[in-house]
mmCIF file of the C-alpha atoms, coordinates in Angstrom:
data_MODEL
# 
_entry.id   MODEL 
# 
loop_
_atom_site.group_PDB 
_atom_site.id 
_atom_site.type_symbol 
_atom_site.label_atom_id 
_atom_site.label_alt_id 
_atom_site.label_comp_id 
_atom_site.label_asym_id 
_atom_site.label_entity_id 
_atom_site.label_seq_id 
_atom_site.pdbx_PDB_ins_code 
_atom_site.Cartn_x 
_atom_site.Cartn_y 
_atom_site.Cartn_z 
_atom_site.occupancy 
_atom_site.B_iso_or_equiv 
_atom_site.pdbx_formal_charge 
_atom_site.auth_seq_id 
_atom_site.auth_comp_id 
_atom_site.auth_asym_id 
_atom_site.auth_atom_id 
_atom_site.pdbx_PDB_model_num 
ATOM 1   C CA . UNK A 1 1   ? -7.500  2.172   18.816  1.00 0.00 ? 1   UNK A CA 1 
ATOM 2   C CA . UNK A 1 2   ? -11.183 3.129   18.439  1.00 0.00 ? 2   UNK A CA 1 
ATOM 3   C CA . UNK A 1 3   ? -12.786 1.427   15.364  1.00 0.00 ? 3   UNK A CA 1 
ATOM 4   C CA . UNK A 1 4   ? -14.642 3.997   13.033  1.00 0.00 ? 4   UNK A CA 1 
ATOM 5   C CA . UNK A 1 5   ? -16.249 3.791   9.732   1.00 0.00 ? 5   UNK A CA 1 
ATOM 6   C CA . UNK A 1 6   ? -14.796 4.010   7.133   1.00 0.00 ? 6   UNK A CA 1 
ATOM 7   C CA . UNK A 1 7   ? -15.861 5.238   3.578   1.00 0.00 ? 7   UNK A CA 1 
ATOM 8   C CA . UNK A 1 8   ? -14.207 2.528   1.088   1.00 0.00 ? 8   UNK A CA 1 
ATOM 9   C CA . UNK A 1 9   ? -15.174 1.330   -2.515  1.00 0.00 ? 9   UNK A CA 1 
ATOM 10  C CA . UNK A 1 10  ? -16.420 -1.831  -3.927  1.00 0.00 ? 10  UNK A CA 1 
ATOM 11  C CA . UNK A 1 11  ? -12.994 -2.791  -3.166  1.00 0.00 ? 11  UNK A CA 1 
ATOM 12  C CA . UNK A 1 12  ? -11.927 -1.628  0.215   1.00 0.00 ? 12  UNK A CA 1 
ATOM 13  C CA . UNK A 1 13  ? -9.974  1.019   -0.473  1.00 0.00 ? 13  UNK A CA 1 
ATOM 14  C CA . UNK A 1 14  ? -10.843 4.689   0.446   1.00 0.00 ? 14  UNK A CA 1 
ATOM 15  C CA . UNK A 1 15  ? -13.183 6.819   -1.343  1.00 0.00 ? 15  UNK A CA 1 
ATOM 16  C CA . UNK A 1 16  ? -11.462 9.978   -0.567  1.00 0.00 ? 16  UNK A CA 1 
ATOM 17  C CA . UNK A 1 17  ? -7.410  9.630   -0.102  1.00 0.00 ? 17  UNK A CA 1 
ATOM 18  C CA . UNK A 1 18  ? -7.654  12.997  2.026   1.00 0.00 ? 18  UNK A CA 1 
ATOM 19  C CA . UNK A 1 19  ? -9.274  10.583  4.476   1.00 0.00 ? 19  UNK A CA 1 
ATOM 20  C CA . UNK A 1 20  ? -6.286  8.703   4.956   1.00 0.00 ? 20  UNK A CA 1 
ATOM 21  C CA . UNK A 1 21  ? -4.005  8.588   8.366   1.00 0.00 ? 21  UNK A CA 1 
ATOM 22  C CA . UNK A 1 22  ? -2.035  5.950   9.864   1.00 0.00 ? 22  UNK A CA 1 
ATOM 23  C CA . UNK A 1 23  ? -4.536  4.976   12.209  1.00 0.00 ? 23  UNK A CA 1 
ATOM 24  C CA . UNK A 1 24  ? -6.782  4.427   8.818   1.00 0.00 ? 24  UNK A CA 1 
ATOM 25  C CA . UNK A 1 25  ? -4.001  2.306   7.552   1.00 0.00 ? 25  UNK A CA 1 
ATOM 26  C CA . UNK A 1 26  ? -3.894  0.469   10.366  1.00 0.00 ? 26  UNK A CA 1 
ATOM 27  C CA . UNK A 1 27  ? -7.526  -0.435  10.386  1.00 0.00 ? 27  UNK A CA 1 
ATOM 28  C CA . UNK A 1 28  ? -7.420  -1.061  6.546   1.00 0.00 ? 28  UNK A CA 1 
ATOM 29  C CA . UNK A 1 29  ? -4.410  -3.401  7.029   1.00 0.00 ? 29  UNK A CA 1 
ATOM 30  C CA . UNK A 1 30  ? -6.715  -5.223  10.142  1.00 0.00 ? 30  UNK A CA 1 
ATOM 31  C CA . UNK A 1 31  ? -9.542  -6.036  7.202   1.00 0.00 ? 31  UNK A CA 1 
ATOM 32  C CA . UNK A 1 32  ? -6.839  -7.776  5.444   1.00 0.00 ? 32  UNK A CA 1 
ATOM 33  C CA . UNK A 1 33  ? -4.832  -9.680  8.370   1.00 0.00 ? 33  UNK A CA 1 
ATOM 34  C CA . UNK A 1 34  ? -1.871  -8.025  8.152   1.00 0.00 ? 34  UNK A CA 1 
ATOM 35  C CA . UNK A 1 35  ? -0.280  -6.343  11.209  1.00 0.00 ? 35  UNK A CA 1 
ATOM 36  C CA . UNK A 1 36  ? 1.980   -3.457  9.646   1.00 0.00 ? 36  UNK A CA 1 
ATOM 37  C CA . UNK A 1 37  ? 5.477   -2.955  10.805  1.00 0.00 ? 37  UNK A CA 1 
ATOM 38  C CA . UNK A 1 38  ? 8.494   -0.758  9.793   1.00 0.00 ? 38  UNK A CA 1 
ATOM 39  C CA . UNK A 1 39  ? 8.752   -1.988  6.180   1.00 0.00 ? 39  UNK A CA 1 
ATOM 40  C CA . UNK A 1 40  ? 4.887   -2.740  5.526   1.00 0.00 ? 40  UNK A CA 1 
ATOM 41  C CA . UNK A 1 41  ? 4.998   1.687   6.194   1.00 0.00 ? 41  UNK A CA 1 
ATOM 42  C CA . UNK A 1 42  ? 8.333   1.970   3.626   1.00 0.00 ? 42  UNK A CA 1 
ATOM 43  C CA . UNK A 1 43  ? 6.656   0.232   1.435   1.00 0.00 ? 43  UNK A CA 1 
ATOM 44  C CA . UNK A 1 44  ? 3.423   2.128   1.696   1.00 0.00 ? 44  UNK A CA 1 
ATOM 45  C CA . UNK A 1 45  ? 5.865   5.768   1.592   1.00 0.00 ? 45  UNK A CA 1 
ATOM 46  C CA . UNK A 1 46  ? 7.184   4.200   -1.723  1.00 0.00 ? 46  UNK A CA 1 
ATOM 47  C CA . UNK A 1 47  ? 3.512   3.514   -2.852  1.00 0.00 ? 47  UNK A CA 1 
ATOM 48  C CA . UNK A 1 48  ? 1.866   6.980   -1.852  1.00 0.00 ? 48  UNK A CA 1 
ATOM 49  C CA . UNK A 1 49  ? 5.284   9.143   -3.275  1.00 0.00 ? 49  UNK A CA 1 
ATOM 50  C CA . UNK A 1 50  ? 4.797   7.643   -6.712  1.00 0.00 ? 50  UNK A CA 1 
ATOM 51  C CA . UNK A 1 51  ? 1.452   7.665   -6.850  1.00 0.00 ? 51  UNK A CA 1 
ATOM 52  C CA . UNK A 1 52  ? 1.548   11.567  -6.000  1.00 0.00 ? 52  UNK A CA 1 
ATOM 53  C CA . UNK A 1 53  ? 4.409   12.016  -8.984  1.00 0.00 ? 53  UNK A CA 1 
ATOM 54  C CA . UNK A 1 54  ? 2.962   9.945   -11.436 1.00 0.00 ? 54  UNK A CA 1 
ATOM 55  C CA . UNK A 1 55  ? -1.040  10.009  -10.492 1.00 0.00 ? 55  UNK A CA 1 
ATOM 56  C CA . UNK A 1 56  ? -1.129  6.744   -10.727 1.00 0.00 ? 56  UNK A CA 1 
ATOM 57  C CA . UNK A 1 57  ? -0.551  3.188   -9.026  1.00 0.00 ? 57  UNK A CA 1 
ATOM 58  C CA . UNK A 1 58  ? 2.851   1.734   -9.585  1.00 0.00 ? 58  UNK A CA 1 
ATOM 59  C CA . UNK A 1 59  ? 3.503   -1.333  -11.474 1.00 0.00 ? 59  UNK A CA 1 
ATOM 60  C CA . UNK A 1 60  ? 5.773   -4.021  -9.485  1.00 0.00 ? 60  UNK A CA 1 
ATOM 61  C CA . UNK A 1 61  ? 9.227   -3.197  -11.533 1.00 0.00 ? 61  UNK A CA 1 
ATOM 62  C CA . UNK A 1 62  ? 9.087   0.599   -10.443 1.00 0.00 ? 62  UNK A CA 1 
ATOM 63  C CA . UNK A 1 63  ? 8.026   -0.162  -7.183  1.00 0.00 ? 63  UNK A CA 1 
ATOM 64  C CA . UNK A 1 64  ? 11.260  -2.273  -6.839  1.00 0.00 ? 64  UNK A CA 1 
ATOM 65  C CA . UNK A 1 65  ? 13.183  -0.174  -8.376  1.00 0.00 ? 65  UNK A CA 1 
ATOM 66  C CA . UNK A 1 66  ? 12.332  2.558   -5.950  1.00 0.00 ? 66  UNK A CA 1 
ATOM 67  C CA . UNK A 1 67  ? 12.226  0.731   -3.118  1.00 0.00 ? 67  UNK A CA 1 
ATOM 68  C CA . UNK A 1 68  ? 15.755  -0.428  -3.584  1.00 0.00 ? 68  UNK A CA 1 
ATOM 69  C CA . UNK A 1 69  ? 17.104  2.834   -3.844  1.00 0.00 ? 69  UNK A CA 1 
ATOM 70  C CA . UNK A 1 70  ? 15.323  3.411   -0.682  1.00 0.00 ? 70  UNK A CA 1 
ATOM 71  C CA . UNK A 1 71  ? 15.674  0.334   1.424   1.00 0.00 ? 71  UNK A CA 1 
ATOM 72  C CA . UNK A 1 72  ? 18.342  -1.974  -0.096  1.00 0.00 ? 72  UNK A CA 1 
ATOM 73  C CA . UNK A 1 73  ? 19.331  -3.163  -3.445  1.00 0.00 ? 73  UNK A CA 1 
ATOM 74  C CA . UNK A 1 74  ? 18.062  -6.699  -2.377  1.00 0.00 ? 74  UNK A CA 1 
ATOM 75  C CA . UNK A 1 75  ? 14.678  -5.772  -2.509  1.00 0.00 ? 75  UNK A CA 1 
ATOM 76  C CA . UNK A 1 76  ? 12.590  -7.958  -4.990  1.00 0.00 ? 76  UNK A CA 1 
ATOM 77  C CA . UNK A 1 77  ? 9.114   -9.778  -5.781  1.00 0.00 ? 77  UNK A CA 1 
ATOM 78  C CA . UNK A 1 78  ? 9.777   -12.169 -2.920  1.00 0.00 ? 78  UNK A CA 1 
ATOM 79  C CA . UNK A 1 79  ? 10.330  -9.714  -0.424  1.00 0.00 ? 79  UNK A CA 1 
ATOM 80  C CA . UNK A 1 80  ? 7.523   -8.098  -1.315  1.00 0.00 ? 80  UNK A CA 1 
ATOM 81  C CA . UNK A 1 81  ? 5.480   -10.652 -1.051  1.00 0.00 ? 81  UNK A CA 1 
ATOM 82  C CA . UNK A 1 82  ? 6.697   -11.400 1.858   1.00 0.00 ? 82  UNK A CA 1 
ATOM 83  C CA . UNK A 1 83  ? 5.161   -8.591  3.395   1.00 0.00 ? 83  UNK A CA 1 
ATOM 84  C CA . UNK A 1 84  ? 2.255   -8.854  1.306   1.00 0.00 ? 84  UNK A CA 1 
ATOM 85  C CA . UNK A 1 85  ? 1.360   -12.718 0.131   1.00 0.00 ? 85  UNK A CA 1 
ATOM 86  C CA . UNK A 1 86  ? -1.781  -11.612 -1.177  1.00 0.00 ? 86  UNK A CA 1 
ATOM 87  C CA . UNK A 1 87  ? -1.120  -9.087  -3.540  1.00 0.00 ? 87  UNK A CA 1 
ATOM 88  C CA . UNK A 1 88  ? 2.095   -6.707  -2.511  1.00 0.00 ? 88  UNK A CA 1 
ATOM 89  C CA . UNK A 1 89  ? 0.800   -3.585  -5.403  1.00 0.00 ? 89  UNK A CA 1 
ATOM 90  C CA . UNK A 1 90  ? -2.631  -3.852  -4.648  1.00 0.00 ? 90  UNK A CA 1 
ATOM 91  C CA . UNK A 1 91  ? -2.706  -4.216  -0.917  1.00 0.00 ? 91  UNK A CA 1 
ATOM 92  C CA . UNK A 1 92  ? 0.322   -1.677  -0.479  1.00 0.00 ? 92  UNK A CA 1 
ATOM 93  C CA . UNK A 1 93  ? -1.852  0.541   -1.935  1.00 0.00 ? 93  UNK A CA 1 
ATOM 94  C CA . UNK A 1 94  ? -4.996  -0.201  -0.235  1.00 0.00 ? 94  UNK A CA 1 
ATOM 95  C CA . UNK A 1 95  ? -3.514  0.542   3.222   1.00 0.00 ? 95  UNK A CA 1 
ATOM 96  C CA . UNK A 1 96  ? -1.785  3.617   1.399   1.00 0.00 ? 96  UNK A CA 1 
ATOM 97  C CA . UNK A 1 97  ? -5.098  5.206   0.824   1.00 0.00 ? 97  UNK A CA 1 
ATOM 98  C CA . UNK A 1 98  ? -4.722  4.915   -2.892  1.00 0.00 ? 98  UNK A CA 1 
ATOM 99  C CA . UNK A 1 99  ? -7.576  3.727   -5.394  1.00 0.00 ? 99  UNK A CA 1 
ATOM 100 C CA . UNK A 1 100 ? -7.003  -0.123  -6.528  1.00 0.00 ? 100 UNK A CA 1 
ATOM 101 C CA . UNK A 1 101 ? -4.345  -0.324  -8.986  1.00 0.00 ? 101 UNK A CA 1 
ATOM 102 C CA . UNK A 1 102 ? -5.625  -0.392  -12.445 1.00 0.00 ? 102 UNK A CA 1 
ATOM 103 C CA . UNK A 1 103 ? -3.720  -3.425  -13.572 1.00 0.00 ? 103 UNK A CA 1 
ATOM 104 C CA . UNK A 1 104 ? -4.306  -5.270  -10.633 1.00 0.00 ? 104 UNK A CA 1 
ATOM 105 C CA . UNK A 1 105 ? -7.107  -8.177  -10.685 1.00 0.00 ? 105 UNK A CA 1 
# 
């Protein structure tokens, strides 16, 4: 994969969401160590479908909520951060091409 620049915030996450691909995902997710894999991208579906209905981030209940309809009804905080040790909202939605969460640190 060819390495291009990449218009991000203060942040790291992308100025301009139309920007966003997999292949930008993929890069974004390289800044932060992570290697993404089948459920880092469910994860990042759950992230970008809410944001798009509610215009906004979501917080960690309704992203476990959702994501157990989706995925399993096992889903919870510790698989998320599983995936995600360093922040599961905020990086989810980083990679997802979404702005930082506002009530993330």
């Amino acid at each position: 994969m060819e390495i291009k620049q990449i218009a991000t915030d203060q942040h790291g996450h992308l100025s301009d969401r139309k920007l966003w691909n997999h292949d930008v995902a993929i890069q974004l997710a390289a800044t932060d160590q992570v290697q993404l894999t089948q459920d880092h991208w469910s994860l990042i579906d759950a992230v970008q479908k809410i944001y798009d209905e509610t215009g906004d981030t979501p917080p960690m209940r309704l992203l476990i909520k959702v994501l157990r309809k989706k995925i399993d009804d096992s889903v919870d905080s510790r698989y998320l951060y599983r995936l995600y040790p360093d922040g599961p909202v905020r990086l989810a939605s980083k990679h997802a091409g979404l702005p930082k969460p506002k009530h993330c640190m």
